[in-house]
C-alpha positions in Angstrom: -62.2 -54.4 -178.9 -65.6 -53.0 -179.4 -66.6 -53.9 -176.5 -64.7 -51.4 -174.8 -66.7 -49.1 -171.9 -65.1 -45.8 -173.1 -65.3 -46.4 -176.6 -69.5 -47.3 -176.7 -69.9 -44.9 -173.8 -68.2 -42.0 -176.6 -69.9 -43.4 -179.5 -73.6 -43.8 -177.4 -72.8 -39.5 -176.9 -71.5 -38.9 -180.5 -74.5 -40.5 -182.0 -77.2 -38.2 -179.6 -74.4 -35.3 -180.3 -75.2 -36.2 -184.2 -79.1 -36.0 -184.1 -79.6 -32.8 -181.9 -76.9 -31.4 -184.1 -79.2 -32.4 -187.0 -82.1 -31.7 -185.6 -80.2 -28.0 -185.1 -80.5 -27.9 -189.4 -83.6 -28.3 -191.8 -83.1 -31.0 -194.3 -83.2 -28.5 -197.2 -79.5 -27.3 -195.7 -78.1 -30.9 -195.0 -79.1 -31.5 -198.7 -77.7 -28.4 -199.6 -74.4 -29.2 -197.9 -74.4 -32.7 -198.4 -74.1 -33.6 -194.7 -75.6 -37.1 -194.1 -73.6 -39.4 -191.1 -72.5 -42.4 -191.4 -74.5 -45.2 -189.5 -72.3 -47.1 -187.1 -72.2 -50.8 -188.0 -71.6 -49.5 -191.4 -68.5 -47.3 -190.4 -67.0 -50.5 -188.5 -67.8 -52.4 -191.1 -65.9 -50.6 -193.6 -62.9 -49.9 -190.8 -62.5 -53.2 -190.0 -62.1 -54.1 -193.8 -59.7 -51.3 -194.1 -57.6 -53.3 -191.4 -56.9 -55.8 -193.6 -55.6 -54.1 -196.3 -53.1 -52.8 -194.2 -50.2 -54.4 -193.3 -50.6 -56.3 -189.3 -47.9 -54.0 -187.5 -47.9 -50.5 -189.5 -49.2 -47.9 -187.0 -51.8 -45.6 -189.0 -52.0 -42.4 -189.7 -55.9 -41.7 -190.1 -57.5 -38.8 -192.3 -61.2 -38.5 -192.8 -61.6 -35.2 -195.2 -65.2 -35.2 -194.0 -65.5 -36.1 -190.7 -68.7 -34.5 -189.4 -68.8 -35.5 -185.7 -66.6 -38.5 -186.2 -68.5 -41.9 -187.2 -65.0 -43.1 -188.8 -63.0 -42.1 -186.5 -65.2 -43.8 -183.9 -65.4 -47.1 -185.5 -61.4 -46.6 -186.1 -61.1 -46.9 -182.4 -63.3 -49.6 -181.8 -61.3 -52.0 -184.1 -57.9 -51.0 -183.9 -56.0 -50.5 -180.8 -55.5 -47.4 -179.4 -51.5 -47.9 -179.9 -51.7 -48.3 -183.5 -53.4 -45.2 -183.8 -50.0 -43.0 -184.3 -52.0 -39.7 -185.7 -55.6 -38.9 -186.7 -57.2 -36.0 -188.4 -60.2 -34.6 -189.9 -61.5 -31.4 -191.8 -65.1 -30.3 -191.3 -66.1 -26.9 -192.7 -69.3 -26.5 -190.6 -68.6 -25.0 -187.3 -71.7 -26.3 -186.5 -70.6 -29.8 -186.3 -66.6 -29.0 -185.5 -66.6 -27.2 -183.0 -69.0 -29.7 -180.8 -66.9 -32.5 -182.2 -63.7 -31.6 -181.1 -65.2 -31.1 -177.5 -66.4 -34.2 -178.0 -62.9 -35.9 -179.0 -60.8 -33.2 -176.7 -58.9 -36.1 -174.9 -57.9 -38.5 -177.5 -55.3 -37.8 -180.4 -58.0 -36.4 -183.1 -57.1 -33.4 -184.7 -60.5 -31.8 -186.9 -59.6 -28.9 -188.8 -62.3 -26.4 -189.0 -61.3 -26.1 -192.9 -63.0 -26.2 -196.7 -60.8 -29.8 -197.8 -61.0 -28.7 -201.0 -58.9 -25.5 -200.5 -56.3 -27.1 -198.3 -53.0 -28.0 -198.9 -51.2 -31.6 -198.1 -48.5 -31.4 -195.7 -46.6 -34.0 -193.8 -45.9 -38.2 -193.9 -49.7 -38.2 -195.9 -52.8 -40.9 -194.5 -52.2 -44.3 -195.0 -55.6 -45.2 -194.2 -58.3 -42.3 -195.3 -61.6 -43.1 -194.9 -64.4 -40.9 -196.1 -68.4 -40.6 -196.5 -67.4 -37.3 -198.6 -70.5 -34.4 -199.0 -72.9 -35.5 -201.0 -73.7 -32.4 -203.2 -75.3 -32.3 -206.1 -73.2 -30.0 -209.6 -76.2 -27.6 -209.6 -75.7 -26.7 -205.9 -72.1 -25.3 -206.9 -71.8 -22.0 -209.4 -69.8 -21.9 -212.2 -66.7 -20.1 -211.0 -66.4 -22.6 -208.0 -67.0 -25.7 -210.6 -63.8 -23.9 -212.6 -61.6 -23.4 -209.7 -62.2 -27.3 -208.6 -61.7 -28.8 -211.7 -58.3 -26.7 -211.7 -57.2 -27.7 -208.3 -58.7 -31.2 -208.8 -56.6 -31.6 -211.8 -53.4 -30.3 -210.1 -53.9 -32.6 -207.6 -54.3 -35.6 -209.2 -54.2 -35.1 -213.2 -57.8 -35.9 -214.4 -60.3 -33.0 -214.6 -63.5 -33.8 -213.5 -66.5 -33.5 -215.1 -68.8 -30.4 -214.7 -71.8 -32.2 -214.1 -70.2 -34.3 -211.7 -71.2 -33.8 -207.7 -68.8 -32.7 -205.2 -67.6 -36.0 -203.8 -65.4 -36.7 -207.5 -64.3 -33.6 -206.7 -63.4 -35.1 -203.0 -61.8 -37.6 -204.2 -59.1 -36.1 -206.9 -58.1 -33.3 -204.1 -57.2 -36.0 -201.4 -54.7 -37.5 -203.8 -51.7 -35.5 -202.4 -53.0 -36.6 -199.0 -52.2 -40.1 -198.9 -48.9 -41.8 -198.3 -47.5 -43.8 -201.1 -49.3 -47.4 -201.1 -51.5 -45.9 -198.5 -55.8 -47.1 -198.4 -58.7 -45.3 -199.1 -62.1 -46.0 -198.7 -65.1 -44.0 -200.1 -68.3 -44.3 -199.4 -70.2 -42.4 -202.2 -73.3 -42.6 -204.7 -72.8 -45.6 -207.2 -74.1 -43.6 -209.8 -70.6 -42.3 -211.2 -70.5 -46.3 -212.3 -72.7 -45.9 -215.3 -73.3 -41.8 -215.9 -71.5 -39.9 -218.6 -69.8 -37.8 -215.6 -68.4 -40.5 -214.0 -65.8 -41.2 -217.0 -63.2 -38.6 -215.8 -63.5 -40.5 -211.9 -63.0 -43.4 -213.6 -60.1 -42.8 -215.7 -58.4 -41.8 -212.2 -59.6 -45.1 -210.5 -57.9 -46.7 -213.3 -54.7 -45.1 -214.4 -53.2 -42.7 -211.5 -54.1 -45.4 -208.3 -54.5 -49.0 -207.5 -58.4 -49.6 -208.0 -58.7 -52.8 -205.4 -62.2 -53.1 -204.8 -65.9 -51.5 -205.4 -68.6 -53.4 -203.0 -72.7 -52.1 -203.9 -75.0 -52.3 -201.6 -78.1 -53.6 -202.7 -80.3 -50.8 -203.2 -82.9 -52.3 -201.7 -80.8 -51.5 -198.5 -80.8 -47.8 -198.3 -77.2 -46.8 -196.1 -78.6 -43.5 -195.5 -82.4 -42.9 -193.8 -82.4 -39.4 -194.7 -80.6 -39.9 -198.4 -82.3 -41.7 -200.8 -79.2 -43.0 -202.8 -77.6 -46.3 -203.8 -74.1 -46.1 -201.6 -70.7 -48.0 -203.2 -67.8 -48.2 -201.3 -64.5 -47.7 -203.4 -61.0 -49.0 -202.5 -57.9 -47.9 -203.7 -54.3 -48.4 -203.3 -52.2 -45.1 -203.7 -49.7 -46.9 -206.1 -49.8 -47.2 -209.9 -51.9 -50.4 -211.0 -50.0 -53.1 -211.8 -49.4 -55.1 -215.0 -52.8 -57.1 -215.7 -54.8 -56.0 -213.0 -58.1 -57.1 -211.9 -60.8 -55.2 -209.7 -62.7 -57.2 -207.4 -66.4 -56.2 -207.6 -69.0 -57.2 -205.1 -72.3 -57.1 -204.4 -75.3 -57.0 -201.2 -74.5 -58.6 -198.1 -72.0 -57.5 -196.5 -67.9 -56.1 -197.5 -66.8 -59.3 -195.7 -69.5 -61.4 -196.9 -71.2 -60.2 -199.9 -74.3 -61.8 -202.1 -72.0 -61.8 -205.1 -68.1 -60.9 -206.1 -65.8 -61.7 -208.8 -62.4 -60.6 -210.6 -62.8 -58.2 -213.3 -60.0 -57.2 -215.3 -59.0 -53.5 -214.7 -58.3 -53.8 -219.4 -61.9 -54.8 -219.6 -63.3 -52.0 -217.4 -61.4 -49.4 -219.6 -63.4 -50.6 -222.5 -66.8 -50.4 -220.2 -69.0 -47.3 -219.9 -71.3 -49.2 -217.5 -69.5 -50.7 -214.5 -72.8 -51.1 -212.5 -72.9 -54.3 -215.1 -70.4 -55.9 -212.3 -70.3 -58.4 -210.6 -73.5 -59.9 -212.3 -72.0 -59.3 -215.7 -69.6 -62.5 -217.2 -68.1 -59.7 -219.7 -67.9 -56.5 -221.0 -70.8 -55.4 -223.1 -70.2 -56.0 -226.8 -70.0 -53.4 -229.1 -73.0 -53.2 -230.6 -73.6 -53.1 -234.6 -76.4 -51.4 -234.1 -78.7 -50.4 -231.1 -82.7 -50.1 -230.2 -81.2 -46.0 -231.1 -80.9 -46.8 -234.9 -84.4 -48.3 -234.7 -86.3 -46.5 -232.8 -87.0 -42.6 -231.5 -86.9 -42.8 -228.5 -88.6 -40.0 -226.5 -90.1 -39.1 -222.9 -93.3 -38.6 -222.3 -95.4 -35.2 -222.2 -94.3 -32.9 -218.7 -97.7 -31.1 -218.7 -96.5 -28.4 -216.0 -99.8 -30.1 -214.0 -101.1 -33.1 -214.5 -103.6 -32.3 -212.0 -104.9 -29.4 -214.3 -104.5 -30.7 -217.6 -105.7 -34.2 -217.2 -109.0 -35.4 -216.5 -111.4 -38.3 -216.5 -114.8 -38.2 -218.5 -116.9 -37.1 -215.6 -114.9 -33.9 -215.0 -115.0 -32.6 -218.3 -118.6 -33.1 -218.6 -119.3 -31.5 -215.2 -117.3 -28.5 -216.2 -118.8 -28.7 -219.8 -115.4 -28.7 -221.6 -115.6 -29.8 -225.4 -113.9 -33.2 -225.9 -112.4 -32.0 -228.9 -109.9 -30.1 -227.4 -108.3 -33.1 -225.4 -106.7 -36.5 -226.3 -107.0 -39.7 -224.8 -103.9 -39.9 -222.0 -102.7 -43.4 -220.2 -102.9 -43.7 -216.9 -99.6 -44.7 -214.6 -98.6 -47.8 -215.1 -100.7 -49.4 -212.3 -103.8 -48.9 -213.8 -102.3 -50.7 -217.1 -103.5 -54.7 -215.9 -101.9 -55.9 -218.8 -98.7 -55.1 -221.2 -101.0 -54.6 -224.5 -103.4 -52.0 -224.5 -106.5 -52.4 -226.3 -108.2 -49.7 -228.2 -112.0 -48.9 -228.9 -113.6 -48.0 -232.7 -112.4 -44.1 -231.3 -109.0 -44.5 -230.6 -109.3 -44.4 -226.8 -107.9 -47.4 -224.6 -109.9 -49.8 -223.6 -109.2 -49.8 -219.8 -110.9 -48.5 -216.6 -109.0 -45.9 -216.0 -109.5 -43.4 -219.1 -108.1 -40.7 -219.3 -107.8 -37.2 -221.2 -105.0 -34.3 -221.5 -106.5 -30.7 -222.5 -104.7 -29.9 -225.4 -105.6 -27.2 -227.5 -103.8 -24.5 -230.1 -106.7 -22.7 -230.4 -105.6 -19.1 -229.3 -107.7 -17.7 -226.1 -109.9 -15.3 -228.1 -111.2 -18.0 -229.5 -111.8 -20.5 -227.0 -113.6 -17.3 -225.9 -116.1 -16.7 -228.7 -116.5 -20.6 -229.5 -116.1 -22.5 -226.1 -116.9 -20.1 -222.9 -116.9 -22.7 -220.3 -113.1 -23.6 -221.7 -112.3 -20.3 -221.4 -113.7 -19.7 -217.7 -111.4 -23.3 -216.9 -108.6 -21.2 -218.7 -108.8 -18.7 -216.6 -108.6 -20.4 -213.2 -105.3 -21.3 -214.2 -103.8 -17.7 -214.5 -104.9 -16.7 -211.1 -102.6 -16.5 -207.9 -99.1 -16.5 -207.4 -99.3 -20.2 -207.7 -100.9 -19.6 -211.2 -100.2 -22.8 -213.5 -99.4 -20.1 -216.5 -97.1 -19.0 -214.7 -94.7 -22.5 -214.3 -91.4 -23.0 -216.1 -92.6 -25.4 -218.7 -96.3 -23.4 -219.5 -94.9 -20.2 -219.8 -92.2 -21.4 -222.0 -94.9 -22.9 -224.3 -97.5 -20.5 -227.0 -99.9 -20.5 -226.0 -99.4 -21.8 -222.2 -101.9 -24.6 -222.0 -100.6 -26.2 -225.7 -98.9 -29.4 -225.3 -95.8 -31.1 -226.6 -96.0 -33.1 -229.7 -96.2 -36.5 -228.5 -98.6 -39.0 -230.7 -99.3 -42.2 -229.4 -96.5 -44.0 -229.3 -97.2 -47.9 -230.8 -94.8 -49.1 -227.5 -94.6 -47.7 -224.2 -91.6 -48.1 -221.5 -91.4 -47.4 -217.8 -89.6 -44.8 -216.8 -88.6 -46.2 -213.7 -89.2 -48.9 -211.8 -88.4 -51.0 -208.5 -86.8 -54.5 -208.9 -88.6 -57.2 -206.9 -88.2 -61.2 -207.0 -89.5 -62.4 -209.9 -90.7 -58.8 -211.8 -88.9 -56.4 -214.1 -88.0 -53.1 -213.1 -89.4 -52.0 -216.6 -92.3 -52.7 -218.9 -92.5 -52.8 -222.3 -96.4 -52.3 -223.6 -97.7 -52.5 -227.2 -100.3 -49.9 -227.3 -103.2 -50.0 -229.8 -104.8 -47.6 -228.9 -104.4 -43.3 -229.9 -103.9 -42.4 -226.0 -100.3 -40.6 -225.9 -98.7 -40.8 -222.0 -97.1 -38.3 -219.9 -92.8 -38.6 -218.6 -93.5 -41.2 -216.3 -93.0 -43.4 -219.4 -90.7 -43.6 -222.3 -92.2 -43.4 -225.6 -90.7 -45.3 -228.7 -91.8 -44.6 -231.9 -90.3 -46.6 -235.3 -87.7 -44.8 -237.6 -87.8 -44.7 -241.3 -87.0 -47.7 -242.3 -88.5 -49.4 -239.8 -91.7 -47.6 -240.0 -91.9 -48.1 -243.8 -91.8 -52.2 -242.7 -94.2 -51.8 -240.1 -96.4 -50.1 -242.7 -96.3 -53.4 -244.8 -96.1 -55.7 -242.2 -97.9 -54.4 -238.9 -96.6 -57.4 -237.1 -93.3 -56.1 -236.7 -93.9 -53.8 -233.7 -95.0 -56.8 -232.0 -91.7 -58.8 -233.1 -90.0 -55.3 -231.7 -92.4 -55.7 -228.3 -91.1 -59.4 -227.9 -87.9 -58.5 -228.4 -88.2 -56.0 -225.7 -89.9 -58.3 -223.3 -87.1 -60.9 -223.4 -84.2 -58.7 -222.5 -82.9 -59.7 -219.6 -83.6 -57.5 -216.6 -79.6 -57.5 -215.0 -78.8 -57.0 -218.7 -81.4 -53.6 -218.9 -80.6 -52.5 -215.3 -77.1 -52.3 -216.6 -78.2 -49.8 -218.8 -80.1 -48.0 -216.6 -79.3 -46.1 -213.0 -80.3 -47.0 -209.2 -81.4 -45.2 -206.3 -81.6 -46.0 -202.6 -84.5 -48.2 -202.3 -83.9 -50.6 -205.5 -85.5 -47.7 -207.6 -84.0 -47.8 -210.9 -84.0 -45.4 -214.0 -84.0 -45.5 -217.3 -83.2 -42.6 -219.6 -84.0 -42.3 -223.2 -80.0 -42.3 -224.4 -79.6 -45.3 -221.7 -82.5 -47.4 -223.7 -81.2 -45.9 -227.0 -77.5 -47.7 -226.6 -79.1 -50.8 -225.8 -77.7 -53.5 -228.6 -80.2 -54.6 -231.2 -78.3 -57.1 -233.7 -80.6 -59.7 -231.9 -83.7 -58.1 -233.1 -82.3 -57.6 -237.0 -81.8 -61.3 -237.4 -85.6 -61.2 -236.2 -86.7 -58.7 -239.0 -85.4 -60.0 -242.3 -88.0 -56.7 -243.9 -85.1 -54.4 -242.7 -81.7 -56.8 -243.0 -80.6 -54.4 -245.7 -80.3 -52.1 -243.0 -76.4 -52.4 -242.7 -75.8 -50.9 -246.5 -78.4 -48.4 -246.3 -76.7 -47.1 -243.0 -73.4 -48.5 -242.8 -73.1 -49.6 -239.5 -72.2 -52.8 -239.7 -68.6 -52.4 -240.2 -66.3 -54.1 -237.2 -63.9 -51.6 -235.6 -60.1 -53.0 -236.4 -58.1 -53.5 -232.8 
């Protein structure tokens, strides 16, 4: 049926309708509003899978909540035909794109509503098939009174209120509960992030307790959905019905939603008990419940945001053209691709013995005098409080006293990347063991021993390398779990994400620190 003349011939002017339309808007307002299309094989792709869930003869009654200029409802007629199609509708609050999309779809059966979804109210039979790439708009785009008053009607809608910190599609996705018909499909096509983030708890409660959760399907991140919208995409299918007794989600992964990489059963008991979902399908299980995690071990810190690196840091040449005293920087690592190897050397001085050295100006000597004592400091000093650009004059320098002090971050005996892309054969992250006295700026995580462990380490300095090894041998899909992915196969690791991570496996490693479970307590086993 795709094949049809009218149907490519529509889609051919849709898709030049969608980039002049674009083109119309600068990418600072499309991010602003969320407004990224959906490509086309991907929107018959996920149609034609939303076929199947339906039973063969039921005519359908079509909703997209965010229908732009119409991708869904374009692939809708290019797999389905056109008798099935009993109603079809759409809300799109941009005039900008409604008004040329309903000339566009003027003689077939689509009704768009030039209407905010998340004020309007449900009316009639409900969807039985809503599909929906919902705006993708980030919780600091929306003010606090409009957060409030979604939450509310969120939670009238469906009974979970979302996060605060969550973007506007959860939002999306609670509101179009009154929408659907009972046992009627959904599909949306949305970040994958709410899978292992804090804010995507309250989402997830929903998927699991007021609908039928049937399916999530990842793309592999590597394959960015979106050109213009650097984010991992997941489609989610649901069933408007409660979840039946011992349930299982099918979870899948890359290729395609009819032929993916990787998919398997997961029971919808053992996802309750899950805060990181992106662990499926690779996962076998849920995550134990750790005794105790890298977190009880280890502080677990970013690295130093300078406010500019390009002013703060410096190689050896440039301090001694501009005759800056070395004693008011420290050595600084370099990014990751200058580090050849995953232990760092150090020199009789402290610095690391690599060929990229580098130095952070860090001083809390106050400006009178750096005057009196170092001139040509001063005179650098100064250069940065010029202009309306002045570096002074940045959030994080004229938060600190005085503006050019740094944080305190000492060199850290092990090193993580921040993030990371995941090719064949490499991790995503590296673990160093660094020797040397260099500290390293927030494109690395910085892990420095607790107590009791650095009271060991002070007897025994092997032990950071027994923690390093440790480090090195966790596997990746394991540590990506932890983690969060972009568009592209970049993945993130924050410092509460790496803190959680389970560290029994280490503790049988370190028998200085066994007693660690009396002196704590944390080794007590939760009764069911």
């Amino acid at each position: 049926m795709s094949g049809r003349p009218d149907i490519e011939a529509l889609e051919a002017h849709r898709l030049d309708l969608q980039a002049k339309l674009d083109g119309g808007k600068t990418s600072d307002d499309r991010n602003r509003m969320g407004q990224f299309a959906t490509p086309t094989a991907l929107a018959r792709e996920i149609l034609s899978h939303g076929l199947r869930l339906l039973p063969e003869r039921e005519k359908i009654r079509f909703l997209d909540p965010g229908i732009g200029t119409g991708s869904f409802y374009s692939a809708l007629r290019a797999v389905a035909p056109e008798e099935r199609i009993e109603t079809a509708e759409g809300f799109e609050i941009d005039a900008h794109y409604s008004e040329p999309a309903r000339a566009l779809w003027q003689e077939t059966p689509l009704d768009i509503r030039l209407e905010d979804f998340t004020r309007a109210k449900a009316a009639g039979q409900g969807a039985n098939l809503l599909i929906c790439n919902p705006p993708y708009v980030r919780h600091h785009h929306l003010d606090g009174p409009e957060k409030a008053e979604l939450q509310h009607r969120t939670e009238d809608a469906c009974g979970v209120k979302i996060n605060g910190l969550s973007g506007l599609y959860c939002y999306f996705m609670g509101l179009s509960h009154p929408f659907m018909a009972e046992d009627g499909i959904a599909a949306w096509l949305i970040p994958s992030e709410f899978m292992g983030v804090n804010y995507g708890r309250m989402l997830k409660r929903y998927l699991l307790e007021k609908v039928t959760l049937l399916q999530i399907h990842r793309y592999d991140p590597a394959d960015v959905q979106f050109d213009d919208a650097l984010v991992s995409s997941a489609v989610v299918w649901i069933k408007n019905t409660p979840p039946p007794h011992e349930h299982s989600v099918t979870f899948s992964y890359g290729g395609t939603l009819a032929k993916p990489a990787i998919s398997r059963e997961v029971p919808a008991a053992e996802l309750a008990n899950e805060s990181k979902w992106t662990r499926y399908p690779q996962a076998e299980k849920a995550a134990q419940k750790a005794d105790i995690t890298l977190g009880d071990l280890l502080d677990i810190k970013r690295g130093i945001a300078t406010g500019d690196n390009s002013f703060f840091i410096m190689d050896r040449d440039q301090i001694e053209e501009r005759g800056l005293p070395m004693k008011c920087f420290r050595p600084v690592l370099p990014s990751s691709r200058y580090l050849p190897e995953d232990e760092i050397r150090s020199d009789a001085n402290g610095w690391p013995l690599i060929d990229k050295q580098l130095f952070l100006l860090d001083t809390r000597f106050p400006e009178d005098e750096i005057a009196r004592i170092y001139p040509a400091l001063a005179a650098y000093l100064a250069t940065g409080t010029k202009g309306e650009k002045a570096v002074s004059g940045r959030y994080l320098c004229r938060a600190r006293k005085p503006w050019y002090a740094q944080e305190n971050r000492p060199a850290a005996p092990i090193i993580c990347t921040y993030m990371g892309r995941s090719r064949a054969g490499g991790k995503p992250f590296r673990f160093m063991l660094n020797h040397s006295q260099a500290t390293a700026c927030n494109t690395y995580l910085l892990l420095y021993p607790k107590p009791l462990l650095a009271q060991a380490a002070k007897k025994n300095p092997d032990i950071m390398r027994t923690v390093w090894e440790f480090l090195n041998e966790i596997d990746s899909d394991e540590l990506l779990g932890h983690g969060r992915v972009y568009g592209g196969g970049l993945h993130k690791l924050e410092p509460k994400e790496l803190r959680g991570f389970p560290a029994d496996g280490l503790i049988a490693r370190l028998p200085e620190i066994k007693p660690l479970n009396q002196q704590l307590g944390l080794f007590e086993k939760a009764v069911a």
